[in-house]
Structure formats: C-alpha cells, structure tokens
PDB file with SEQRES, HELIX, SHEET and CRYST1 records, atoms N, CA, C and O in Angstrom:
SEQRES   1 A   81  UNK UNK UNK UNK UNK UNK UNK UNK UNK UNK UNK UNK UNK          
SEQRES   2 A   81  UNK UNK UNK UNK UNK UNK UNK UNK UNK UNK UNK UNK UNK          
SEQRES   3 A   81  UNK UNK UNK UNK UNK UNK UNK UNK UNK UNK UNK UNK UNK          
SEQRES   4 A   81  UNK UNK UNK UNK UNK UNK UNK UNK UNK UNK UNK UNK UNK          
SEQRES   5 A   81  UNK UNK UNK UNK UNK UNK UNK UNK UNK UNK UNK UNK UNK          
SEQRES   6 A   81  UNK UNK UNK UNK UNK UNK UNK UNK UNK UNK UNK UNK UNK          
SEQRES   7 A   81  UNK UNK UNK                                                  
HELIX    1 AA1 UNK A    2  UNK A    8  1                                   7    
HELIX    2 AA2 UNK A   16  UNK A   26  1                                  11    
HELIX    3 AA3 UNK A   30  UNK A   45  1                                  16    
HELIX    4 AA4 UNK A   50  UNK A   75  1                                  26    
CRYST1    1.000    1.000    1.000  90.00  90.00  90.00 P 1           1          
ATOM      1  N   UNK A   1     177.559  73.139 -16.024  1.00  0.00           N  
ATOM      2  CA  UNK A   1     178.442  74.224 -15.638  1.00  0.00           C  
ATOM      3  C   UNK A   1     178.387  75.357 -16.667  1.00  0.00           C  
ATOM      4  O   UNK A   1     178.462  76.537 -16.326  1.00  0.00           O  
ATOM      5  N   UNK A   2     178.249  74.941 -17.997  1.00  0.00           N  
ATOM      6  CA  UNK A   2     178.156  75.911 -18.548  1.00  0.00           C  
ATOM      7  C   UNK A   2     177.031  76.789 -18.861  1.00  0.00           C  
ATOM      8  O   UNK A   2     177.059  77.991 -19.128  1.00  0.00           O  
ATOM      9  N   UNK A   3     175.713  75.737 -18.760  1.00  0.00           N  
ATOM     10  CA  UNK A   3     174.668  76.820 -17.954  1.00  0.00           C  
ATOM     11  C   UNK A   3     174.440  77.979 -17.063  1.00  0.00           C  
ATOM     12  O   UNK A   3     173.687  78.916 -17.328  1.00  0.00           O  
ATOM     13  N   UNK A   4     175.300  77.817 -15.754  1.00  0.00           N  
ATOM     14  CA  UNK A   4     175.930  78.516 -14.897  1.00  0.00           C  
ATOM     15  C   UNK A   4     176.630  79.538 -15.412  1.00  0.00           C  
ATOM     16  O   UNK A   4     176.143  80.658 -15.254  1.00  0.00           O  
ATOM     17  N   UNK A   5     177.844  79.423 -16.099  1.00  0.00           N  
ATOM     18  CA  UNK A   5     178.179  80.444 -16.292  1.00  0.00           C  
ATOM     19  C   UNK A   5     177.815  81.359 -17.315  1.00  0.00           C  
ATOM     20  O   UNK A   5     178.375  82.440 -17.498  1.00  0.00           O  
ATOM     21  N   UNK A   6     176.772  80.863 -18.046  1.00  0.00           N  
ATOM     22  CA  UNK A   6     176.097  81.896 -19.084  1.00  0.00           C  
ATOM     23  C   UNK A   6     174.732  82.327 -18.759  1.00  0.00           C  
ATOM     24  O   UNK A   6     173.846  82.663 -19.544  1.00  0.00           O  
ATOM     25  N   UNK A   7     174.695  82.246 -17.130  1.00  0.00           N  
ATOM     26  CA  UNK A   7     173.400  82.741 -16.559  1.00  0.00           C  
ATOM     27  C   UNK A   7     174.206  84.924 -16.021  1.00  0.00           C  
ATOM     28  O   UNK A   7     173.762  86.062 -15.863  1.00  0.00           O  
ATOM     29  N   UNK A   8     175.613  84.125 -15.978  1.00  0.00           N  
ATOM     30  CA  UNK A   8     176.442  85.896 -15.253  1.00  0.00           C  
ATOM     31  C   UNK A   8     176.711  86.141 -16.628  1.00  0.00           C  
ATOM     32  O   UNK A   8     176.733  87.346 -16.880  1.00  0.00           O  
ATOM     33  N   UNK A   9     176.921  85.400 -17.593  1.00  0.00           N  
ATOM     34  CA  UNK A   9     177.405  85.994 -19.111  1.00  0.00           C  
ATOM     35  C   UNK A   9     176.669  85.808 -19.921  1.00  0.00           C  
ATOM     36  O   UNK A   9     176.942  84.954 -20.765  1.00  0.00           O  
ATOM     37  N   UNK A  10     175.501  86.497 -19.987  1.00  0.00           N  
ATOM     38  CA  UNK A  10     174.444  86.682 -20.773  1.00  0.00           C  
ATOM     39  C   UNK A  10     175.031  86.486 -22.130  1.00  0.00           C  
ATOM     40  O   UNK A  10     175.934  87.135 -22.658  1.00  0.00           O  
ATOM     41  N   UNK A  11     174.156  85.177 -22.739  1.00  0.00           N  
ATOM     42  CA  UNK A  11     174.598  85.216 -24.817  1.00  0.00           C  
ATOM     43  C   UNK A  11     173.061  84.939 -25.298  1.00  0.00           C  
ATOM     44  O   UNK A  11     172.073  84.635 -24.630  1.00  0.00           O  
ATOM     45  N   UNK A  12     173.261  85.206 -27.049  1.00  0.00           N  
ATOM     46  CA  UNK A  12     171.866  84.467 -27.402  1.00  0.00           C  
ATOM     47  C   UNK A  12     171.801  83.383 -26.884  1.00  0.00           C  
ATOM     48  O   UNK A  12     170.593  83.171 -26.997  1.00  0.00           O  
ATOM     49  N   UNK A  13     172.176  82.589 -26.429  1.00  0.00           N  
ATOM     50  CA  UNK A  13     171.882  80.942 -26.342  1.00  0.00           C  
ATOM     51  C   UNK A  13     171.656  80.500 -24.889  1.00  0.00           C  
ATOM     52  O   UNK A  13     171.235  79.350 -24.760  1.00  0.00           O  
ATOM     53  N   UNK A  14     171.870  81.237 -23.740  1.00  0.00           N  
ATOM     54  CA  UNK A  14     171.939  81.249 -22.664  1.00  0.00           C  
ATOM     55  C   UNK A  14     170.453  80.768 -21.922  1.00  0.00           C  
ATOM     56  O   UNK A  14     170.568  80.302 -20.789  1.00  0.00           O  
ATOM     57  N   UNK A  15     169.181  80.853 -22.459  1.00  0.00           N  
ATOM     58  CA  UNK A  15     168.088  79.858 -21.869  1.00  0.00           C  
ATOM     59  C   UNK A  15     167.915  78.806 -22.481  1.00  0.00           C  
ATOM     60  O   UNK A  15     167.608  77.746 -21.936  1.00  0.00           O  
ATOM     61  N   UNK A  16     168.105  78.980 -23.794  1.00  0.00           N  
ATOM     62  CA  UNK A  16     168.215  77.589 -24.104  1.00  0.00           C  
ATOM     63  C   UNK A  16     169.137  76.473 -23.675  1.00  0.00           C  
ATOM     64  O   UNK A  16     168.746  75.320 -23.489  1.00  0.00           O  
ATOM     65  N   UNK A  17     170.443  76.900 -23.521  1.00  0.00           N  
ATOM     66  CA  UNK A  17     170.869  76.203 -22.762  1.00  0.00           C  
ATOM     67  C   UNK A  17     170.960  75.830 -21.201  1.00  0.00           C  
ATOM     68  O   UNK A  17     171.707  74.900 -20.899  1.00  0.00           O  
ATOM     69  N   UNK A  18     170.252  76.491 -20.200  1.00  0.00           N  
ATOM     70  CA  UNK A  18     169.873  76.184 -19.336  1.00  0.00           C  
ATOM     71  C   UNK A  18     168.582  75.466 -19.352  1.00  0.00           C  
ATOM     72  O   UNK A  18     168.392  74.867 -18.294  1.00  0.00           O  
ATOM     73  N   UNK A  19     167.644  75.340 -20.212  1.00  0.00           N  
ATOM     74  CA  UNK A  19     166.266  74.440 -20.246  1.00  0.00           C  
ATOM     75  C   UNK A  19     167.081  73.017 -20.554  1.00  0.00           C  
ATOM     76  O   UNK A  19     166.646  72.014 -19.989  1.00  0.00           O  
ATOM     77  N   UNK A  20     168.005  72.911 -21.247  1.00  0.00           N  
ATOM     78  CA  UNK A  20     168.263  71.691 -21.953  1.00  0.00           C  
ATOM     79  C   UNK A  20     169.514  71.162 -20.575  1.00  0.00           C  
ATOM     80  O   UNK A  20     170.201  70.146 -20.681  1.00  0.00           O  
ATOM     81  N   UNK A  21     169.550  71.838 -19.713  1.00  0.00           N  
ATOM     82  CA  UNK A  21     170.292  71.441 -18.452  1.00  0.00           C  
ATOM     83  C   UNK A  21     169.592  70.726 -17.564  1.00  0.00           C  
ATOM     84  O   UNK A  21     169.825  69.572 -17.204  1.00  0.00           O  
ATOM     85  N   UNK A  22     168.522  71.604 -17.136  1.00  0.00           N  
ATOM     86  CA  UNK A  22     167.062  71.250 -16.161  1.00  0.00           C  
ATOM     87  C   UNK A  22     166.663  69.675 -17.073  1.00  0.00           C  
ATOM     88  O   UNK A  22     166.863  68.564 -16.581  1.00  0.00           O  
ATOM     89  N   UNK A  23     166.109  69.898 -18.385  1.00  0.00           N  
ATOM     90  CA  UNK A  23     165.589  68.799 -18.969  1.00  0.00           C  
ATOM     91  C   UNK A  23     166.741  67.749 -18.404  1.00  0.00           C  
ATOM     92  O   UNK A  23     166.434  66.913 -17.555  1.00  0.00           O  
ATOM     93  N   UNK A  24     167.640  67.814 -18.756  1.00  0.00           N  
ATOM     94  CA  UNK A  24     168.360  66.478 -18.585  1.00  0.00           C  
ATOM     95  C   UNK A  24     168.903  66.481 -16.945  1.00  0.00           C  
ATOM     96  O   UNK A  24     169.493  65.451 -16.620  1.00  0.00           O  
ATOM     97  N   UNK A  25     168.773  67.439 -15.987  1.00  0.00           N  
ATOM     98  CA  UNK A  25     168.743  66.453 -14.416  1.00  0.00           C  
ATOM     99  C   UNK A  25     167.196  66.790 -14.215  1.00  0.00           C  
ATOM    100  O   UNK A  25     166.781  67.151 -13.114  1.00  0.00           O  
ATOM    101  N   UNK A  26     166.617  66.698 -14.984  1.00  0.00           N  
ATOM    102  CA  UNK A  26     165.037  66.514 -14.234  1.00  0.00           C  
ATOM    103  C   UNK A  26     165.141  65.080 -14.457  1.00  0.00           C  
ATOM    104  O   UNK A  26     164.949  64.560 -13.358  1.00  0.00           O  
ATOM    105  N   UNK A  27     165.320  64.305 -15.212  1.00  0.00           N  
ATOM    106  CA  UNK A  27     165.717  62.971 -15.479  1.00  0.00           C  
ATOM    107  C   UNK A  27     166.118  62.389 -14.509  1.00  0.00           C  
ATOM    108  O   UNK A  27     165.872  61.185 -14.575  1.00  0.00           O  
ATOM    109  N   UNK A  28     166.715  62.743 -13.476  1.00  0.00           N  
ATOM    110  CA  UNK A  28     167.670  62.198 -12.047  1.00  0.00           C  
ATOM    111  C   UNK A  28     166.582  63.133 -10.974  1.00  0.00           C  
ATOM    112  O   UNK A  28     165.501  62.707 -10.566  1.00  0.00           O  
ATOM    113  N   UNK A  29     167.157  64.457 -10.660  1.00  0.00           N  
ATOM    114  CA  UNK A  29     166.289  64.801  -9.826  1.00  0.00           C  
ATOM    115  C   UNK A  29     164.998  65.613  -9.460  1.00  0.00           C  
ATOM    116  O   UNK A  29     164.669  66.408 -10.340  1.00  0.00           O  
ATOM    117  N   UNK A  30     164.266  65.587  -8.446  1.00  0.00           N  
ATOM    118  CA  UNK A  30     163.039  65.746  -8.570  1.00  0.00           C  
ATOM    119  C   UNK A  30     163.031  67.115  -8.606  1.00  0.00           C  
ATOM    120  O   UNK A  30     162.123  67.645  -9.247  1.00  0.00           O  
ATOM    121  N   UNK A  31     164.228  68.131  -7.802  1.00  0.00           N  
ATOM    122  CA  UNK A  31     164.090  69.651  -7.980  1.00  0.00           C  
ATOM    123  C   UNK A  31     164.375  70.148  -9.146  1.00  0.00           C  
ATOM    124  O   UNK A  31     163.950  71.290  -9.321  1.00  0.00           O  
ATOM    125  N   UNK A  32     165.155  69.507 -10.303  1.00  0.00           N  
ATOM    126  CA  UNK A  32     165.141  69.819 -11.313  1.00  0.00           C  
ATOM    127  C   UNK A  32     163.599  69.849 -11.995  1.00  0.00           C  
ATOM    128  O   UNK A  32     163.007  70.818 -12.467  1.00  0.00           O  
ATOM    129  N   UNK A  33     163.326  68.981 -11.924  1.00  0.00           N  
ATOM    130  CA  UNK A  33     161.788  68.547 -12.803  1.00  0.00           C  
ATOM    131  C   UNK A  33     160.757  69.397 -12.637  1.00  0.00           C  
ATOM    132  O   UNK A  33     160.044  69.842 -13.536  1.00  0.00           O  
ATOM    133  N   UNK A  34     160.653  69.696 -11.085  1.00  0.00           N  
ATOM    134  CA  UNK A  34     159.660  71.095 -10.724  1.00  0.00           C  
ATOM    135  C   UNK A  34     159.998  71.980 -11.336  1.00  0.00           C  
ATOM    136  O   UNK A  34     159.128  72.517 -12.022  1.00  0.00           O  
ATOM    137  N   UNK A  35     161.365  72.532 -11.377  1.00  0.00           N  
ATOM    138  CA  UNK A  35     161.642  73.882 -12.012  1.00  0.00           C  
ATOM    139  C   UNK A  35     161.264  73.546 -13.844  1.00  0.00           C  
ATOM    140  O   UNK A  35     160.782  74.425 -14.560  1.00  0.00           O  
ATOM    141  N   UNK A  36     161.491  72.576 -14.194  1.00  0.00           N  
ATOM    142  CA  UNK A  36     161.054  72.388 -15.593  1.00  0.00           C  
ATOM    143  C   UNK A  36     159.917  72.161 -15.620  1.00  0.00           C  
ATOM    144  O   UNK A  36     159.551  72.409 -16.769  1.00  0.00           O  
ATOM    145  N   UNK A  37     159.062  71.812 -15.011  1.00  0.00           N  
ATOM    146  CA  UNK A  37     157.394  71.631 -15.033  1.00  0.00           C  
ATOM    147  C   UNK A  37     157.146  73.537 -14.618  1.00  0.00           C  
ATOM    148  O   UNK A  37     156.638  74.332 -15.409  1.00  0.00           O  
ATOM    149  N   UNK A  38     157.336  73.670 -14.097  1.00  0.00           N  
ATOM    150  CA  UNK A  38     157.130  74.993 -13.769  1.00  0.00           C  
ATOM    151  C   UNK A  38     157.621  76.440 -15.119  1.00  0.00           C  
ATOM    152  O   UNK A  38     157.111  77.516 -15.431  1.00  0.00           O  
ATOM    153  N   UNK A  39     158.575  75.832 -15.468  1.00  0.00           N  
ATOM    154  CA  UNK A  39     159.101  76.965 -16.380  1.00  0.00           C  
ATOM    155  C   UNK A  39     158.169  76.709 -18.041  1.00  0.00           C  
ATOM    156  O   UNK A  39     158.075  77.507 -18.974  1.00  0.00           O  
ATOM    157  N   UNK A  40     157.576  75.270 -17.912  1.00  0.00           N  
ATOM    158  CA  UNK A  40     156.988  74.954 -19.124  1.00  0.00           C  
ATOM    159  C   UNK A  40     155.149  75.377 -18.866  1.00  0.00           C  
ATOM    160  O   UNK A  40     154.197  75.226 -19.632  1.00  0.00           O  
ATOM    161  N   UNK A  41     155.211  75.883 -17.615  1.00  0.00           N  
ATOM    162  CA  UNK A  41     153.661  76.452 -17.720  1.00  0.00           C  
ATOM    163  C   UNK A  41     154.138  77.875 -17.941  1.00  0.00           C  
ATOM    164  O   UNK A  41     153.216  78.604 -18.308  1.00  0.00           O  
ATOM    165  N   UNK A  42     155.155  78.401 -17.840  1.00  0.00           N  
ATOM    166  CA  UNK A  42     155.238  79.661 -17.619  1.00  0.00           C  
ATOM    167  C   UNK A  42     155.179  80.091 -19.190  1.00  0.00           C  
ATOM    168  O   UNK A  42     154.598  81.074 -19.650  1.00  0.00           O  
ATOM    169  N   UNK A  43     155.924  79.107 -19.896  1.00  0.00           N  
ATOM    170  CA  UNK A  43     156.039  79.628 -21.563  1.00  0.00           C  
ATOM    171  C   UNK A  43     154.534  79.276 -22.197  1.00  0.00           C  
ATOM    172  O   UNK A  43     154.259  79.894 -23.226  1.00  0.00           O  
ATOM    173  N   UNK A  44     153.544  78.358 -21.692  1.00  0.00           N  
ATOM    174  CA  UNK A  44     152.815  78.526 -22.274  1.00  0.00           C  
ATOM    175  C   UNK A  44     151.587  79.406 -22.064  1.00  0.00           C  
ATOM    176  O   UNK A  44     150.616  79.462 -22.819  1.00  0.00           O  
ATOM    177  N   UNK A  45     151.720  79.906 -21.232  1.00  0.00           N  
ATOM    178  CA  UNK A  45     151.202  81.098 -20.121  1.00  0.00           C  
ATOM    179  C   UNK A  45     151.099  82.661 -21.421  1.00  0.00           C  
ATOM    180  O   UNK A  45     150.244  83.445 -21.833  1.00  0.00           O  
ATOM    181  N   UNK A  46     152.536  82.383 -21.615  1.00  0.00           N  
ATOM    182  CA  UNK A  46     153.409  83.393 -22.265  1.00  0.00           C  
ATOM    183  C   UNK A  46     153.038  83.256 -24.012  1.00  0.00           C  
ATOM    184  O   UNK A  46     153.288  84.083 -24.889  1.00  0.00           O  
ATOM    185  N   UNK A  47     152.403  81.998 -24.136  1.00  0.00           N  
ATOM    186  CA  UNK A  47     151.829  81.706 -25.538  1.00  0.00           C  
ATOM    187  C   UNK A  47     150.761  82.221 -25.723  1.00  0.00           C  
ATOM    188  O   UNK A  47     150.569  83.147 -26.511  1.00  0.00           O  
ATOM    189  N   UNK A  48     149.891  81.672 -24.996  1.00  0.00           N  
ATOM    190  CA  UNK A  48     148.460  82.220 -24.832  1.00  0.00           C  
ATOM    191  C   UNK A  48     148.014  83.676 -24.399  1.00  0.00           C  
ATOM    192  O   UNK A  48     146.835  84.031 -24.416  1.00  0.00           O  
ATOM    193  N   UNK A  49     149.011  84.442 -24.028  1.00  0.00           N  
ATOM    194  CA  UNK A  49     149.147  85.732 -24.197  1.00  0.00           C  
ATOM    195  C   UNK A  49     149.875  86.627 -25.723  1.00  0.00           C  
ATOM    196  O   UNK A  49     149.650  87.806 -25.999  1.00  0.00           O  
ATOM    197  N   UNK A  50     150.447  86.010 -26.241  1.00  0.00           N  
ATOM    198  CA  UNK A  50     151.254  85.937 -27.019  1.00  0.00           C  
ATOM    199  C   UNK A  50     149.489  86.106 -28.165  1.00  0.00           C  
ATOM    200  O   UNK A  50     148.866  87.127 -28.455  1.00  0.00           O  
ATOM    201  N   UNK A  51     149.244  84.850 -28.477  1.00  0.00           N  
ATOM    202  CA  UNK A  51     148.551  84.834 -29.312  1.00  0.00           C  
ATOM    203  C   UNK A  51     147.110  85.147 -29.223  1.00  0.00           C  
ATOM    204  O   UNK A  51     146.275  84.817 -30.065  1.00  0.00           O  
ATOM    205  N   UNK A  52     146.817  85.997 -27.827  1.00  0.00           N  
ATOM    206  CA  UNK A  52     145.700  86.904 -27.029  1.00  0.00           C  
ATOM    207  C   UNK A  52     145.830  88.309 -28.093  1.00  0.00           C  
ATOM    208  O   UNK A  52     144.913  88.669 -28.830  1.00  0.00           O  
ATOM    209  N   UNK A  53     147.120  88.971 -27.993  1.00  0.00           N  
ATOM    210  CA  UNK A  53     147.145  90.155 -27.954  1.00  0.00           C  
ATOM    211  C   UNK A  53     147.958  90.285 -29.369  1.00  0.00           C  
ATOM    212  O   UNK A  53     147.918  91.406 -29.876  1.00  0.00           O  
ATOM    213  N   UNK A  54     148.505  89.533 -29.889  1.00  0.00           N  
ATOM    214  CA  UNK A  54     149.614  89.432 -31.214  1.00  0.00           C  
ATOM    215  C   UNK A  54     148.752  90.613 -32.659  1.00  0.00           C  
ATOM    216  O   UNK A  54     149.419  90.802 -33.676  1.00  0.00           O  
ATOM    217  N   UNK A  55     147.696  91.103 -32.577  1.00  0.00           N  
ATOM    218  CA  UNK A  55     147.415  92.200 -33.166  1.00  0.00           C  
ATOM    219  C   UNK A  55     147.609  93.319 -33.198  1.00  0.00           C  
ATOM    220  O   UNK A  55     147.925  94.002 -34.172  1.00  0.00           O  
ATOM    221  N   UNK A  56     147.394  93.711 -31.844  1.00  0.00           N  
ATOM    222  CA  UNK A  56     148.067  94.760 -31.197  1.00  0.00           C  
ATOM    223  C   UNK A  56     149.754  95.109 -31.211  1.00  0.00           C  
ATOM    224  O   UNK A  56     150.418  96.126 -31.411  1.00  0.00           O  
ATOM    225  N   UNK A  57     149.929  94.285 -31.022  1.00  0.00           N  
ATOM    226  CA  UNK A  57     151.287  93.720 -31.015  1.00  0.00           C  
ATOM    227  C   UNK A  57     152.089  94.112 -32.129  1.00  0.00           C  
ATOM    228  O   UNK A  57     153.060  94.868 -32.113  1.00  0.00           O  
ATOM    229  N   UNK A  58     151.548  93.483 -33.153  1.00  0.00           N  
ATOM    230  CA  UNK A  58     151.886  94.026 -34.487  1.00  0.00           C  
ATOM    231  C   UNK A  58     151.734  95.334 -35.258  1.00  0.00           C  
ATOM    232  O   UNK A  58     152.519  95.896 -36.022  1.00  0.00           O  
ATOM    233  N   UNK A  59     150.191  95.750 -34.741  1.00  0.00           N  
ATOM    234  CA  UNK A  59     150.370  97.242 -35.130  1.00  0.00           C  
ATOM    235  C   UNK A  59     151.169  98.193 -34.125  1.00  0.00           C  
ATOM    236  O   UNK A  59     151.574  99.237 -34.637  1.00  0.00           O  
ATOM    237  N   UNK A  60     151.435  98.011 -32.885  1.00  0.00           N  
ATOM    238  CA  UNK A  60     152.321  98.787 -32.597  1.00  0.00           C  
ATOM    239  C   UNK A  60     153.931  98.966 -33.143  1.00  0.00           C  
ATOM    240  O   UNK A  60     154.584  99.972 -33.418  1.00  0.00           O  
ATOM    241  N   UNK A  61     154.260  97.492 -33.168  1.00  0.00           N  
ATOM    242  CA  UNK A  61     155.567  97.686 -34.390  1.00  0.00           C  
ATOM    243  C   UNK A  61     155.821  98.149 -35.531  1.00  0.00           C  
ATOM    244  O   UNK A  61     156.835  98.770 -35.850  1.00  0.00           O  
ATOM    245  N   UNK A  62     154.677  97.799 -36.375  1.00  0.00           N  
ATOM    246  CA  UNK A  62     154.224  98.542 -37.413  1.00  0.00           C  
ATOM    247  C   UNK A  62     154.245 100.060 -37.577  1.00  0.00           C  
ATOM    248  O   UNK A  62     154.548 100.613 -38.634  1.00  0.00           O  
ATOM    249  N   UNK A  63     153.833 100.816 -36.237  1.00  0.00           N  
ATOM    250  CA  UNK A  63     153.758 101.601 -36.067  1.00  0.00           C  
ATOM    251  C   UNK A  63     155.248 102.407 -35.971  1.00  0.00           C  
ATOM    252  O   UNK A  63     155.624 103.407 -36.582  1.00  0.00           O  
ATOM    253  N   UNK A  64     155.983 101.534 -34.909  1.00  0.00           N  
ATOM    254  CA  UNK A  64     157.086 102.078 -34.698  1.00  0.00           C  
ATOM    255  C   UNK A  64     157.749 102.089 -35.752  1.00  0.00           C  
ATOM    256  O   UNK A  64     157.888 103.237 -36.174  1.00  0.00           O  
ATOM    257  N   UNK A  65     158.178 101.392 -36.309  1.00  0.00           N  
ATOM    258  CA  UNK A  65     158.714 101.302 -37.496  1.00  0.00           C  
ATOM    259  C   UNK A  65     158.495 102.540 -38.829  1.00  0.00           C  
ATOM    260  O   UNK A  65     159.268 103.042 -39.646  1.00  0.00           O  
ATOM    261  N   UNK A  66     157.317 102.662 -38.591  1.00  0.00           N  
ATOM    262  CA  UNK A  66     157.105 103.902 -39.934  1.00  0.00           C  
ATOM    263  C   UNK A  66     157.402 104.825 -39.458  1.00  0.00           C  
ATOM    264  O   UNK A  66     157.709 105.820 -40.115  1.00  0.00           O  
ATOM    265  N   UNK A  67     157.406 104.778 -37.832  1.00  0.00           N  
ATOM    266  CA  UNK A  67     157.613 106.430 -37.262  1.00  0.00           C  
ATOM    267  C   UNK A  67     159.275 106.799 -37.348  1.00  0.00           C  
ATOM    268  O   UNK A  67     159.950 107.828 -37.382  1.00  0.00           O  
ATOM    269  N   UNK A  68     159.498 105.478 -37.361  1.00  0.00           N  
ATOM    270  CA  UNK A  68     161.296 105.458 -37.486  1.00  0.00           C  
ATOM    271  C   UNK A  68     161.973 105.676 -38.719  1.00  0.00           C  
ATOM    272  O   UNK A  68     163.125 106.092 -38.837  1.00  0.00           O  
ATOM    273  N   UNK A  69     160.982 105.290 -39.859  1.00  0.00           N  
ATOM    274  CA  UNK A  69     161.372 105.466 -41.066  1.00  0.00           C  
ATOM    275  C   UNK A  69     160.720 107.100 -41.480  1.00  0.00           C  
ATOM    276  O   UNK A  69     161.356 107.741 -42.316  1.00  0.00           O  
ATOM    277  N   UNK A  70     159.926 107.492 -41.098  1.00  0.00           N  
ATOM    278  CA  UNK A  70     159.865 109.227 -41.190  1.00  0.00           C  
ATOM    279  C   UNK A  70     160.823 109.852 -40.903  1.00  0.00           C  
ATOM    280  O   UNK A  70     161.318 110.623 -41.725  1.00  0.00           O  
ATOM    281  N   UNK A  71     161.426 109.665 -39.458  1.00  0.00           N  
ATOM    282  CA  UNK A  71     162.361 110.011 -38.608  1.00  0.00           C  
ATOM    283  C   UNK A  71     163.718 110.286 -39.908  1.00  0.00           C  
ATOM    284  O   UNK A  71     164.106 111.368 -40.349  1.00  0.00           O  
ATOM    285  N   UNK A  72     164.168 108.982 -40.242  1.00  0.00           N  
ATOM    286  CA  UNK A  72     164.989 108.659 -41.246  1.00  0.00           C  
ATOM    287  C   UNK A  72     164.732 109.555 -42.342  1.00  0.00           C  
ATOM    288  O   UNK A  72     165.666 110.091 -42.939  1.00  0.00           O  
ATOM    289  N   UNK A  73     163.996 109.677 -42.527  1.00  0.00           N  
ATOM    290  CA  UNK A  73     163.597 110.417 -44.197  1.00  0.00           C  
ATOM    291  C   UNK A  73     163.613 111.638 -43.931  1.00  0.00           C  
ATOM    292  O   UNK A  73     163.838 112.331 -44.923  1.00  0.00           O  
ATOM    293  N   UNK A  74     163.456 112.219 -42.938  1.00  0.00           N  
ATOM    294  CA  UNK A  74     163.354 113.671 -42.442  1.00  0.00           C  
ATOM    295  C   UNK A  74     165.050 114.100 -42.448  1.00  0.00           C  
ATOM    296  O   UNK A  74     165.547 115.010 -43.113  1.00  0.00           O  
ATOM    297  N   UNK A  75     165.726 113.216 -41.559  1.00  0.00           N  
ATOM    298  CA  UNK A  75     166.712 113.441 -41.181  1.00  0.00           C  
ATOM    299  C   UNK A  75     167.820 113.316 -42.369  1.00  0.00           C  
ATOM    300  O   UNK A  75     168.820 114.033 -42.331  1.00  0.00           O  
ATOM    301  N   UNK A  76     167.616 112.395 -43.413  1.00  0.00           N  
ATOM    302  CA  UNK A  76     168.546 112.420 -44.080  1.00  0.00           C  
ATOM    303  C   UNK A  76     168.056 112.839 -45.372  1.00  0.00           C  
ATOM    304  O   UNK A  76     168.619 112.207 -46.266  1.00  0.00           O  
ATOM    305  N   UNK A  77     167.376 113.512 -45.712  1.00  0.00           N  
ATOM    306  CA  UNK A  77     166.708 114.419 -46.965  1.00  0.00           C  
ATOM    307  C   UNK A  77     166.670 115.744 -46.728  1.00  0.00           C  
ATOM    308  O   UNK A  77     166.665 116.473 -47.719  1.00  0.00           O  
ATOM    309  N   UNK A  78     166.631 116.429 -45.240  1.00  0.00           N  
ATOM    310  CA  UNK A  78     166.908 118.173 -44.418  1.00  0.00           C  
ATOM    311  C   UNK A  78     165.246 118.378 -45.203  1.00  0.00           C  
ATOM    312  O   UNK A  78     165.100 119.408 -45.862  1.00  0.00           O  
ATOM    313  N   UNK A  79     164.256 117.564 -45.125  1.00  0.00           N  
ATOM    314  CA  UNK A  79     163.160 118.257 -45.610  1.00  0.00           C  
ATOM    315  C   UNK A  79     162.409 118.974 -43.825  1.00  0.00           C  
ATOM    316  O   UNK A  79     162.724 118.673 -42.673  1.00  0.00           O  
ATOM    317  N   UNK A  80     161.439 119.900 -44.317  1.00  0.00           N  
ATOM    318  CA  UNK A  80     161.146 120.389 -43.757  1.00  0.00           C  
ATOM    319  C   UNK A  80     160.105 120.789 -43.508  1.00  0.00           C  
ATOM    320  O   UNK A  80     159.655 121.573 -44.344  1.00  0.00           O  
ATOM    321  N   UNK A  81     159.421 120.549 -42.569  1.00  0.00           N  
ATOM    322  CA  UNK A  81     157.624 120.767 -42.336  1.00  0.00           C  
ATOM    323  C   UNK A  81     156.972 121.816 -42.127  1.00  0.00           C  
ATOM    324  O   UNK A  81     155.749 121.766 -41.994  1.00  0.00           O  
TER     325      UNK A  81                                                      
END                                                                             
C-alpha cells in the first residue's frame, strides 16, 4: 500500500520501494514476477547504455557546469566582456 501511494506522491524512495513490493509478490504471483522480470531487463538495457555513452555523458556535464560557473563569475564579480 505504501508503494501505491508513493507512486501519486512522488519521494526519493518511491521506486525503490515499489521494486521491493513486486520482488516480494512476485514470490506468490505470477503477474507480479513478469513485471519484475521485465523491469530488470529494462535497467539493464539502461546499463548498457549507460556505460555505451558515459563519456559523452560526462563531458557534457562537465561542460555544463563550467558554463554555469562562468555564468556565476560574471554575474557576481559585474566583470565585463
């Protein structure tokens, strides 16, 4: 139940605690178990993309980040280009 209701009340903890719901009635029933067999290809789906592209990935944050910290330095120093 409380899975349920932190699916309408979004928190940090809110998939994790719905995986650890599924895990334990996949144990009893079989529609649970699909959706957990299913949601566990999806994360590793999500890995292997993850660790496909995680260069990119990083220099774009990288990126953002310095552009944010210019931003910052501009803004709170009144320098001027």
């Amino acid at each position: 139940m409380l899975g349920l209701l932190l699916i309408v009340l979004p928190g940090p903890f809110t998939i994790p605690l719905v995986a650890a719901g599924a895990a334990i009635l996949g144990t009893e029933y079989e529609w649970a178990k699909k959706i957990l067999d299913l949601s566990n290809k999806k994360v590793r789906r999500s890995g292997a993309l993850f660790k496909k592209y995680i260069k990119i990935g990083t220099l774009i944050i990288v990126g953002m980040l310095f552009s944010v910290g210019v931003v910052v330095f501009i803004y709170t120093t009144g320098f001027r280009l």
